[in-house]
N, CA, C and O atoms as CSV, one atom per row, in Angstrom:
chain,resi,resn,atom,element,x,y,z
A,1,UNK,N,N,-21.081,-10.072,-3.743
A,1,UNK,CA,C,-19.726,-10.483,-4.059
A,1,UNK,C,C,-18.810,-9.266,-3.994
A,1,UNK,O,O,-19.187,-8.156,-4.369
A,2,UNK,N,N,-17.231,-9.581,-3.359
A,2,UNK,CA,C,-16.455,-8.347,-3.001
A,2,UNK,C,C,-15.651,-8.650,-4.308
A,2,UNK,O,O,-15.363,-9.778,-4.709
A,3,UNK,N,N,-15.284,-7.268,-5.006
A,3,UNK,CA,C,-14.165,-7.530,-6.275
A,3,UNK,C,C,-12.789,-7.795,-5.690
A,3,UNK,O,O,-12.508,-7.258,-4.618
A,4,UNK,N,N,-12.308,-8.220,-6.022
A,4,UNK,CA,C,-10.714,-8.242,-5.383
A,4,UNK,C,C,-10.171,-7.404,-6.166
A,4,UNK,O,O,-10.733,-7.164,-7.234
A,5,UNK,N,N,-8.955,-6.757,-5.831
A,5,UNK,CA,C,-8.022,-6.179,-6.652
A,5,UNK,C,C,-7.054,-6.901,-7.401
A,5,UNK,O,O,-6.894,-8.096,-7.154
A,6,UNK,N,N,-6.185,-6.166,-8.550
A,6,UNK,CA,C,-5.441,-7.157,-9.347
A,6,UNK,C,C,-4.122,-7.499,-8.774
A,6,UNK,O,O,-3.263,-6.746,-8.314
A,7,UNK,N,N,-4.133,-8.821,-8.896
A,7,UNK,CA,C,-3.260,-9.911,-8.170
A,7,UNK,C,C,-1.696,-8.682,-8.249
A,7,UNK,O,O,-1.433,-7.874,-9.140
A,8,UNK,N,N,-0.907,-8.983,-6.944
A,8,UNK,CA,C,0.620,-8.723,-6.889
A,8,UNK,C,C,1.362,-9.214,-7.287
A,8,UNK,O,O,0.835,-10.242,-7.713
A,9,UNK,N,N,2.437,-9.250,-7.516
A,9,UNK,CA,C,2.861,-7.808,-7.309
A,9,UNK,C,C,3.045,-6.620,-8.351
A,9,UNK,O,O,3.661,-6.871,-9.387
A,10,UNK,N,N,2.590,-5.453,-8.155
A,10,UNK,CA,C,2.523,-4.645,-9.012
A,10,UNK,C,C,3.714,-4.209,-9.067
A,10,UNK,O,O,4.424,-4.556,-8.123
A,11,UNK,N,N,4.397,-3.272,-10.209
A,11,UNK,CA,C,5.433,-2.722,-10.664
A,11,UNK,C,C,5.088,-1.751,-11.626
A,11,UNK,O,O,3.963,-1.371,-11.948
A,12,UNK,N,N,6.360,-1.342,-12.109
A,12,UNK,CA,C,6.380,0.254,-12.643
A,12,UNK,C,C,6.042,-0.194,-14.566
A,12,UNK,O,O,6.583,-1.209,-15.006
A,13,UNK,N,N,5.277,0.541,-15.362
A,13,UNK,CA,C,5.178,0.165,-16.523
A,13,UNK,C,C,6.522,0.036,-17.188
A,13,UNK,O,O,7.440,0.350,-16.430
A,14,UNK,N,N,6.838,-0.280,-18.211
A,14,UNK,CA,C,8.198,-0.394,-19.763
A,14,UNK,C,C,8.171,0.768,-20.031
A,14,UNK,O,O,7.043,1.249,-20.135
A,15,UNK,N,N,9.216,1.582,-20.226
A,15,UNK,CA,C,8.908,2.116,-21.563
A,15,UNK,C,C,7.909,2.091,-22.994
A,15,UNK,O,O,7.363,3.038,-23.560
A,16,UNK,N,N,7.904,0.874,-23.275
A,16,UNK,CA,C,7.286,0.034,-24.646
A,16,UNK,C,C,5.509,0.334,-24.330
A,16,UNK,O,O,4.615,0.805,-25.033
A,17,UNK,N,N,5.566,-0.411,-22.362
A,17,UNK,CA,C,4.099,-0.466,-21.836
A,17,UNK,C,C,3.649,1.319,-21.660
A,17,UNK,O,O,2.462,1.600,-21.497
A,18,UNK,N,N,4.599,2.309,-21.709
A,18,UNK,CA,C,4.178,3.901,-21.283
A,18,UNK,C,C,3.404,4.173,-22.573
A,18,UNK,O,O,2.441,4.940,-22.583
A,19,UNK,N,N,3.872,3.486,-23.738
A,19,UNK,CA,C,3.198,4.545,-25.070
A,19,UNK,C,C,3.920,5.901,-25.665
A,19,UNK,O,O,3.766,6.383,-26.788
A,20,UNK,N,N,4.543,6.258,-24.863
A,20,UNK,CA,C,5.196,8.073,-24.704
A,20,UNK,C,C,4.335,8.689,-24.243
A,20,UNK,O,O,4.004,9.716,-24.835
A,21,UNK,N,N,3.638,8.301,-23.007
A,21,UNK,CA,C,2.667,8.773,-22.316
A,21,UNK,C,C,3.260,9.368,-20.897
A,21,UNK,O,O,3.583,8.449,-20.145
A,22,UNK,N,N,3.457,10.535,-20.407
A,22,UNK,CA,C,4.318,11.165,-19.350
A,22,UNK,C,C,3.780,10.635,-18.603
A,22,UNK,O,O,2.772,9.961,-18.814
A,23,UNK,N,N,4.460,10.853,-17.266
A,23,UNK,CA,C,4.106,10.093,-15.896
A,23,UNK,C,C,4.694,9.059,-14.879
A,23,UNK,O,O,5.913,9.072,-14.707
A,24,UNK,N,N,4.056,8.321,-14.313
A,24,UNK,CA,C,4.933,6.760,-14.114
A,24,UNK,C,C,3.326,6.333,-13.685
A,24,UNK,O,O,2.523,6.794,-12.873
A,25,UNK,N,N,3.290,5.021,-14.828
A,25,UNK,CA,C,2.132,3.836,-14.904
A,25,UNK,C,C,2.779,2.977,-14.035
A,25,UNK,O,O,3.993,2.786,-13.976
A,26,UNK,N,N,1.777,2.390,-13.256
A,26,UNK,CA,C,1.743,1.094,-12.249
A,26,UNK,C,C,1.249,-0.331,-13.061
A,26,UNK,O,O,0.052,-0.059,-13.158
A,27,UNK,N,N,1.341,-1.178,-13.469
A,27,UNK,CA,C,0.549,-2.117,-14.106
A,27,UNK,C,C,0.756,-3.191,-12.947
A,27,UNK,O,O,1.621,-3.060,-12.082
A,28,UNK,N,N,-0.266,-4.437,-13.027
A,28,UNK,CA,C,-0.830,-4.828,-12.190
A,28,UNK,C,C,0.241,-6.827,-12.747
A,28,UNK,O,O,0.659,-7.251,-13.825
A,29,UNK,N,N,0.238,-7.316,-11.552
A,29,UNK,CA,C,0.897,-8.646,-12.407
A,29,UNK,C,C,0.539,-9.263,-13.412
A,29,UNK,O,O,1.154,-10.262,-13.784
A,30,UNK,N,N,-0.819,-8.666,-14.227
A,30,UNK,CA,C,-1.646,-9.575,-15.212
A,30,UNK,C,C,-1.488,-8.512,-16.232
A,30,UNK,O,O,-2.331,-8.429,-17.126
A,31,UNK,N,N,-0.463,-7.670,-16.181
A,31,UNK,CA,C,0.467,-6.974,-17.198
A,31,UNK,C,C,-0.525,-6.188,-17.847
A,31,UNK,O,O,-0.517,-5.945,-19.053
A,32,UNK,N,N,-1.569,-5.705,-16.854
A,32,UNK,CA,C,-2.702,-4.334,-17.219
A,32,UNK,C,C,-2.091,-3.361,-16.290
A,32,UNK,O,O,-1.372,-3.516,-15.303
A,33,UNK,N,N,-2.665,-2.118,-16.987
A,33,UNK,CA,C,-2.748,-0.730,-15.828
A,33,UNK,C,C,-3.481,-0.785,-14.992
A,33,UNK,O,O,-4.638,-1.161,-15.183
A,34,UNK,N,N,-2.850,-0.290,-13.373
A,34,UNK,CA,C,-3.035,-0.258,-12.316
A,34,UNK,C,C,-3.522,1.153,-12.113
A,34,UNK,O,O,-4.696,1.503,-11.988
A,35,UNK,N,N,-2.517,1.860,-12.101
A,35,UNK,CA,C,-2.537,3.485,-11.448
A,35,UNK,C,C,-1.892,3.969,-12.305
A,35,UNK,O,O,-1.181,3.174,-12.920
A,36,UNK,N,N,-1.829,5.698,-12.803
A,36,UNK,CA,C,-0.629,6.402,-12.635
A,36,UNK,C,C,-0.978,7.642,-11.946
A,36,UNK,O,O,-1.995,8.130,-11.453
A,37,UNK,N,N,0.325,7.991,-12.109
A,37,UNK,CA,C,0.438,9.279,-11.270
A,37,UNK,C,C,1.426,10.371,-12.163
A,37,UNK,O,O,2.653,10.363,-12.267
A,38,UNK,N,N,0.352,11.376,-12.809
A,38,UNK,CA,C,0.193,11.731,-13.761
A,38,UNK,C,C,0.489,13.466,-13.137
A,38,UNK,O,O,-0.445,13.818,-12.416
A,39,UNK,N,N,1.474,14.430,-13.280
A,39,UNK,CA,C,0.942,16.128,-13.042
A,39,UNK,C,C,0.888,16.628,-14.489
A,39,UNK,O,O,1.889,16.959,-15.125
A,40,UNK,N,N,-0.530,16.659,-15.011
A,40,UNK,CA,C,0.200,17.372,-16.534
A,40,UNK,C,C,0.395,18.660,-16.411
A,40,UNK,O,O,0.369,19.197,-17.519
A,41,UNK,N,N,0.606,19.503,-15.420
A,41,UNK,CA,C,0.605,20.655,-15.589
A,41,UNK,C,C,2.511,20.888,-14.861
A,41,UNK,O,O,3.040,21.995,-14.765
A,42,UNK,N,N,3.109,19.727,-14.508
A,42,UNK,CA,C,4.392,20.129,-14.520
A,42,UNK,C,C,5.028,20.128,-15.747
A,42,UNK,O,O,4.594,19.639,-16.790
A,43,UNK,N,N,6.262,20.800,-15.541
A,43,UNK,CA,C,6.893,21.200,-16.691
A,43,UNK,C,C,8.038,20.109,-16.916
A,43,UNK,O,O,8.847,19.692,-16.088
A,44,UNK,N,N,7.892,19.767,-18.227
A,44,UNK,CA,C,8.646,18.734,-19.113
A,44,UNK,C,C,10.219,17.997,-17.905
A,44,UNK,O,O,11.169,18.568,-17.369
A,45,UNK,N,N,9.905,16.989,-17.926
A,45,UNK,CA,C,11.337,16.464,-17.315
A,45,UNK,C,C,10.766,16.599,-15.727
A,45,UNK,O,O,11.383,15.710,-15.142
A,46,UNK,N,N,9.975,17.208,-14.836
A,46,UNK,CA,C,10.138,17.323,-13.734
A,46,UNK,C,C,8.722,16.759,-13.473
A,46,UNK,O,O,7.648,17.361,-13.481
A,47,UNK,N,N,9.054,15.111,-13.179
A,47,UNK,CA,C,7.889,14.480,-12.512
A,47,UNK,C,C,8.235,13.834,-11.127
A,47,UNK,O,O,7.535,13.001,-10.551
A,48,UNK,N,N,9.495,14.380,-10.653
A,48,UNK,CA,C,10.136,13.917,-9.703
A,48,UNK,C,C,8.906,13.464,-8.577
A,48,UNK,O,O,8.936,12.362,-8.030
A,49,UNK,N,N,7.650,14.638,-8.273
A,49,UNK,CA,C,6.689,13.880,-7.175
A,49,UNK,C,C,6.116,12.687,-7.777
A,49,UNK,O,O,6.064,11.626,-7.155
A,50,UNK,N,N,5.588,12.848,-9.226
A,50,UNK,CA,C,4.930,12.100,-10.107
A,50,UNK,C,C,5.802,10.252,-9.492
A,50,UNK,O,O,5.124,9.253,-9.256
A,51,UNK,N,N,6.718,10.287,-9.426
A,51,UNK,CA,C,7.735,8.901,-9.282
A,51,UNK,C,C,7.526,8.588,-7.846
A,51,UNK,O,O,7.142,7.455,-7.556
A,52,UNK,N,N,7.669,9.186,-7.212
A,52,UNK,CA,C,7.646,9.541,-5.601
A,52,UNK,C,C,6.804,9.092,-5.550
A,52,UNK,O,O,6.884,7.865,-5.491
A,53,UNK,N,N,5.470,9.679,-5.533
A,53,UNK,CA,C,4.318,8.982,-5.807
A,53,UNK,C,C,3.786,7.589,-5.872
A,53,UNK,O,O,3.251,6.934,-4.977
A,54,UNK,N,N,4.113,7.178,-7.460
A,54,UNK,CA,C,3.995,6.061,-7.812
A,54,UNK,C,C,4.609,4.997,-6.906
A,54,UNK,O,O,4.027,3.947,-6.631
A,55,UNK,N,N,5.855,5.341,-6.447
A,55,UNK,CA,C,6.750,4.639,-5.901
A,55,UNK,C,C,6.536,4.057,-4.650
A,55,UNK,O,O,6.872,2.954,-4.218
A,56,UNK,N,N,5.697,5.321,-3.949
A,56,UNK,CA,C,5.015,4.645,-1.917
A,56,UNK,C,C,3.661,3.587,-2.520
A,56,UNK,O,O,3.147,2.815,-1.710
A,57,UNK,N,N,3.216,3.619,-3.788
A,57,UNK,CA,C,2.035,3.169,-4.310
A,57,UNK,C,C,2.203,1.644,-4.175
A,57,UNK,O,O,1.489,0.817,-3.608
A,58,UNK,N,N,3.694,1.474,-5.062
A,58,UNK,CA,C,3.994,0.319,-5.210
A,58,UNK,C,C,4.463,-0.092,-3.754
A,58,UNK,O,O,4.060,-1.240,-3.564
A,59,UNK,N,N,5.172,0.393,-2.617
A,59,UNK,CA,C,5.797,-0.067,-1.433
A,59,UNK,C,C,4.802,-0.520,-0.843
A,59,UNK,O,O,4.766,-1.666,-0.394
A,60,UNK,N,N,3.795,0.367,-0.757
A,60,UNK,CA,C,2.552,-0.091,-0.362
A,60,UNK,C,C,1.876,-1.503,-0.142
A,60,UNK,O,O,1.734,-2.290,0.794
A,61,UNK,N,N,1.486,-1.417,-1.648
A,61,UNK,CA,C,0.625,-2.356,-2.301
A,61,UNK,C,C,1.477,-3.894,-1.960
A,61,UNK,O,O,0.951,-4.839,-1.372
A,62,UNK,N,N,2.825,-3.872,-2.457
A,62,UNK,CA,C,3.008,-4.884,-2.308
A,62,UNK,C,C,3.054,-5.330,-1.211
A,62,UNK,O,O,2.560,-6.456,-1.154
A,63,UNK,N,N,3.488,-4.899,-0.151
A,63,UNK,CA,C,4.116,-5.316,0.811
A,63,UNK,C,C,2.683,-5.070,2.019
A,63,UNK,O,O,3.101,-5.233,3.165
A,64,UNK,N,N,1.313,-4.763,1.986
A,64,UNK,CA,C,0.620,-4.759,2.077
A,64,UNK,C,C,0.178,-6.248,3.233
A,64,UNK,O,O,0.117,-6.299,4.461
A,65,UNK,N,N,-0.096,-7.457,2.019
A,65,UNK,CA,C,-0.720,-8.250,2.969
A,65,UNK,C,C,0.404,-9.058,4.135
A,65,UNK,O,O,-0.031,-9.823,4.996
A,66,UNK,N,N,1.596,-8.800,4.014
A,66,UNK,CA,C,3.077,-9.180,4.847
A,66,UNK,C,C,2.528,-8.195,5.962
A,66,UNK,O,O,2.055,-8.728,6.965
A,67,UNK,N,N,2.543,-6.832,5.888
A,67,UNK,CA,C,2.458,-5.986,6.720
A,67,UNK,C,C,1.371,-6.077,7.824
A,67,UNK,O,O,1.561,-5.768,9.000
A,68,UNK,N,N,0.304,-6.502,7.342
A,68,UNK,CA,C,-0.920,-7.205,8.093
A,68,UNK,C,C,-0.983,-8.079,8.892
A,68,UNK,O,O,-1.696,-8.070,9.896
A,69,UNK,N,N,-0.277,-8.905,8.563
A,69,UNK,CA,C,-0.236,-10.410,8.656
A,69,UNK,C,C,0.814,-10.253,9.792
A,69,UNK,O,O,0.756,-11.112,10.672
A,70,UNK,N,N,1.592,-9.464,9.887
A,70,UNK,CA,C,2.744,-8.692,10.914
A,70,UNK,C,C,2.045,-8.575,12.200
A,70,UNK,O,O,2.057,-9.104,13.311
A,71,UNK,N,N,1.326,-7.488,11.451
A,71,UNK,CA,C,0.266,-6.773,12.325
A,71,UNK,C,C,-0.263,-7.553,13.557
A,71,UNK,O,O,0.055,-7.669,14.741
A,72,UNK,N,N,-1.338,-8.091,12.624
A,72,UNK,CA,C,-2.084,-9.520,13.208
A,72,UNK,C,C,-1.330,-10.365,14.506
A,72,UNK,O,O,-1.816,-10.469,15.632
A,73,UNK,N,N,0.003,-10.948,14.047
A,73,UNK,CA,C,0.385,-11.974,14.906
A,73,UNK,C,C,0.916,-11.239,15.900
A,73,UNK,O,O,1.159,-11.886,16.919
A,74,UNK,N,N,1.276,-9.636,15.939
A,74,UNK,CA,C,1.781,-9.238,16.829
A,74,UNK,C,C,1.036,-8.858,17.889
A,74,UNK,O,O,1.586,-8.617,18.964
A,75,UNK,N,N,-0.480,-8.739,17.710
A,75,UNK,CA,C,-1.577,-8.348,18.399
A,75,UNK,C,C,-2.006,-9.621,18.761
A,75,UNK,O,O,-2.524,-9.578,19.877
A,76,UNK,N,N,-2.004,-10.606,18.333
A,76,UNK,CA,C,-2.044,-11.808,18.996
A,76,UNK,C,C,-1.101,-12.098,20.090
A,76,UNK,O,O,-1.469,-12.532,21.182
A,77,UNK,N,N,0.122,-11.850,19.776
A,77,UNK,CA,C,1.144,-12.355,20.803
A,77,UNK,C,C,0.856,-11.404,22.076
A,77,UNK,O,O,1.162,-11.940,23.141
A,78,UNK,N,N,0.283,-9.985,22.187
A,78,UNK,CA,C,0.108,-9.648,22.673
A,78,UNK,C,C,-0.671,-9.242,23.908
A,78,UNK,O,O,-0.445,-8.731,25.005
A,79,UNK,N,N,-2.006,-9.854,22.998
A,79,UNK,CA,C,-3.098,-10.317,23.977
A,79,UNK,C,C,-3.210,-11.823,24.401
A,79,UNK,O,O,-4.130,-12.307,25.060
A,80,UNK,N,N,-2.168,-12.445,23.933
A,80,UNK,CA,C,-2.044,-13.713,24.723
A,80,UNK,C,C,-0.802,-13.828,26.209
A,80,UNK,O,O,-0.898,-14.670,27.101
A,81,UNK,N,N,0.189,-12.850,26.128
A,81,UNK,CA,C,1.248,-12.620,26.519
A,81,UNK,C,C,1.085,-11.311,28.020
A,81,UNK,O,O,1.250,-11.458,29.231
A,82,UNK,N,N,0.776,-10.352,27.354
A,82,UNK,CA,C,0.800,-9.665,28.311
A,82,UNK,C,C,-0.402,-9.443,28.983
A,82,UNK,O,O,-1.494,-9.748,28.504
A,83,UNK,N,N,-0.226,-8.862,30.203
A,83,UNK,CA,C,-0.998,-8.439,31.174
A,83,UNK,C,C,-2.090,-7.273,30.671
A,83,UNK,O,O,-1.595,-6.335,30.046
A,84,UNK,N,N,-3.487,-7.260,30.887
A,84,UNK,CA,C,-4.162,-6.428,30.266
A,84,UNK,C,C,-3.524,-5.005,30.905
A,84,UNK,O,O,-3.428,-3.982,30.227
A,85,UNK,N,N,-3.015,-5.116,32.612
A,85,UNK,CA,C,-2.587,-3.896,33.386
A,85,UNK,C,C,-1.128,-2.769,32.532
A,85,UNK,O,O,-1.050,-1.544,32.630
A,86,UNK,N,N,-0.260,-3.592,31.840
A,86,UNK,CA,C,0.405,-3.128,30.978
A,86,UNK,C,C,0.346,-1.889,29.948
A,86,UNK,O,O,0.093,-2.085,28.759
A,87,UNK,N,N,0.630,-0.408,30.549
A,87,UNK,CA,C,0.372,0.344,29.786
A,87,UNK,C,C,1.015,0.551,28.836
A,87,UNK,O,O,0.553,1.219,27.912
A,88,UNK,N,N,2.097,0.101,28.808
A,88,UNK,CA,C,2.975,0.303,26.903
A,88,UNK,C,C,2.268,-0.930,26.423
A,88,UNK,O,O,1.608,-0.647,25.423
A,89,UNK,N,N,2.147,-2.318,26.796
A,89,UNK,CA,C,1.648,-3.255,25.806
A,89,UNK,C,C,-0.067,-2.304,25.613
A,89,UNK,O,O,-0.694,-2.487,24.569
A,90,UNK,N,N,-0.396,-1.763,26.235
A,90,UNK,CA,C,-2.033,-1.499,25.911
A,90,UNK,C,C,-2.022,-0.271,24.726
A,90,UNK,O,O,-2.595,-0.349,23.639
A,91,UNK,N,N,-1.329,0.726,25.154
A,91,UNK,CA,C,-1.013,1.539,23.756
A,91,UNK,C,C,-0.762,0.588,22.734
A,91,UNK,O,O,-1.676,0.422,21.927
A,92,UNK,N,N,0.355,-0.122,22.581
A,92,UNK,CA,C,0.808,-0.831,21.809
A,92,UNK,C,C,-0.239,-1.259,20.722
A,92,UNK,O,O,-0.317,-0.876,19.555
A,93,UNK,N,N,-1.262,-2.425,21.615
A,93,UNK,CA,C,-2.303,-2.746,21.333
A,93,UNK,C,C,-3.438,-1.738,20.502
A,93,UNK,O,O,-4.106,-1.813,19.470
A,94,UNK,N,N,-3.279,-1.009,21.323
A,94,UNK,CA,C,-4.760,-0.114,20.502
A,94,UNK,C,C,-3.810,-0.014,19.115
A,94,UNK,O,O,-4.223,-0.604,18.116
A,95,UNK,N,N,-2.531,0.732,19.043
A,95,UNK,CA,C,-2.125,1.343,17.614
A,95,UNK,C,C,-2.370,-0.004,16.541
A,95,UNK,O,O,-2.691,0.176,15.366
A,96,UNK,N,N,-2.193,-1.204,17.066
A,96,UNK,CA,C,-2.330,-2.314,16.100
A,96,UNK,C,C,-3.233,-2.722,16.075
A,96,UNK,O,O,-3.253,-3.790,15.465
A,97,UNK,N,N,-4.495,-2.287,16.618
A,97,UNK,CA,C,-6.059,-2.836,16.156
A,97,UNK,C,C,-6.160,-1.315,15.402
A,97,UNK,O,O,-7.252,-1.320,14.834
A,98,UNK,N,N,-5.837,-0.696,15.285
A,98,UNK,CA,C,-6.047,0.720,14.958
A,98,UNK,C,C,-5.455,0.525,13.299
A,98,UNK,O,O,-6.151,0.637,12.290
A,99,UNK,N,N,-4.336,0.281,13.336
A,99,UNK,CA,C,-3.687,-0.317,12.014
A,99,UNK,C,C,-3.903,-0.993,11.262
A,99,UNK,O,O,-3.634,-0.841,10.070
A,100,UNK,N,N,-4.477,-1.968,11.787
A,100,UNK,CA,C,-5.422,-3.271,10.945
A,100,UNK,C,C,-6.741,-2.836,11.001
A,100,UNK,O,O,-7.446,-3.672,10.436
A,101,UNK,N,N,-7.193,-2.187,11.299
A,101,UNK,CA,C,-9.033,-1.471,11.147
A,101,UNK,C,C,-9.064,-0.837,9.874
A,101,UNK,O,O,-9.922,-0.933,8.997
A,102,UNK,N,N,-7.636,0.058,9.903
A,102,UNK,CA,C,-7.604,0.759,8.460
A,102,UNK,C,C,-7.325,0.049,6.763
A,102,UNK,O,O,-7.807,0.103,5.632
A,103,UNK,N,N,-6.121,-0.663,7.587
A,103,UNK,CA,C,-5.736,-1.747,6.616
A,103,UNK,C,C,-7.137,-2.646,5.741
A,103,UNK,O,O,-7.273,-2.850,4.534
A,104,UNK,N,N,-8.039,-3.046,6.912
A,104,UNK,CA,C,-9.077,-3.032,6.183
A,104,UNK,C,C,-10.281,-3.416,5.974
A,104,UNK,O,O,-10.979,-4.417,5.815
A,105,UNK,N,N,-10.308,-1.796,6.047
A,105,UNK,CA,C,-11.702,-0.828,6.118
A,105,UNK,C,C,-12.170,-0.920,4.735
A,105,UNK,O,O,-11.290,-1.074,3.889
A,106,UNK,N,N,-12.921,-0.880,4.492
A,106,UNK,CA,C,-13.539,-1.110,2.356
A,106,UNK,C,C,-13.335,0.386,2.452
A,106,UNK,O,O,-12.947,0.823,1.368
A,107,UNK,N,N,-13.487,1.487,3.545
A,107,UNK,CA,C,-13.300,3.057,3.474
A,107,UNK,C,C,-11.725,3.268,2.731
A,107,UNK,O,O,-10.899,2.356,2.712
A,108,UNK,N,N,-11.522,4.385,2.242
A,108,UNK,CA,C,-10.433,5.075,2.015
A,108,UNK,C,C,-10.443,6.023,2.854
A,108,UNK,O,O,-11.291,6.909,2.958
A,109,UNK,N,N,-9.230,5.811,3.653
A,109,UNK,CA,C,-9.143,7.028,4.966
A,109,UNK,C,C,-8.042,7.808,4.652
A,109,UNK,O,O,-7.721,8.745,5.383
C-alpha cells in the first residue's frame, strides 16, 4: 500500500496555529503540520528565505496535480497531432515526458 500525502490544499499556519514558534509552518487541509521552514541560526526578524521558502512549497504543492494534468494532455495532444519528423514538437515532447517522470517519481530529485 502507497501512503498518500495530506489532502490540499495546504497553506501557511495562524499565528494561534505557530505557538510563538519562529519560522513559517505549512499545515496540511486537515489543519495538521505539513512542513516548516525553520533557519534557527538567523538572526531575530530575518526569515525572509525562511518565507520564500515555505512559499514555492505551498505554489508547488498546490498547484501540483493541475500542473500534471497540463502536462499530460499536452503530451497527448502532441503525440496525437504532430508529426514524429517535427523537431520542436520532439524536444517539446521529451521536456514533457521528462516533467511528468519527475513529477512522479516516488524519488526526490
Amino acid at each position: 500500500m502507497t501512503q498518500k500525502h495530506t489532502r490540499l490544499p495546504w497553506r501557511f499556519a495562524t499565528a494561534e496555529e505557530r505557538m510563538g514558534y519562529i519560522g513559517c509552518h505549512i499545515m496540511g487541509a486537515n489543519g495538521r503540520p505539513v512542513a516548516s521552514t525553520v533557519d534557527p541560526l538567523s538572526p531575530p526578524g530575518d526569515h525572509l528565505e525562511d518565507k520564500a521558502n515555505a512559499l514555492l512549497i505551498l505554489q508547488a504543492s498546490n498547484a501540483h496535480e493541475e500542473l500534471l494534468a497540463a502536462c499530460e494532455d499536452a503530451l497527448q495532444w502532441m503525440e496525437a497531432n504532430l508529426l514524429p519528423t517535427d523537431k520542436s514538437g520532439f524536444e517539446s515532447r521529451k521536456l514533457l515526458r521528462a516533467a511528468i517522470a519527475k513529477a512522479t517519481s516516488p524519488q526526490a530529485r
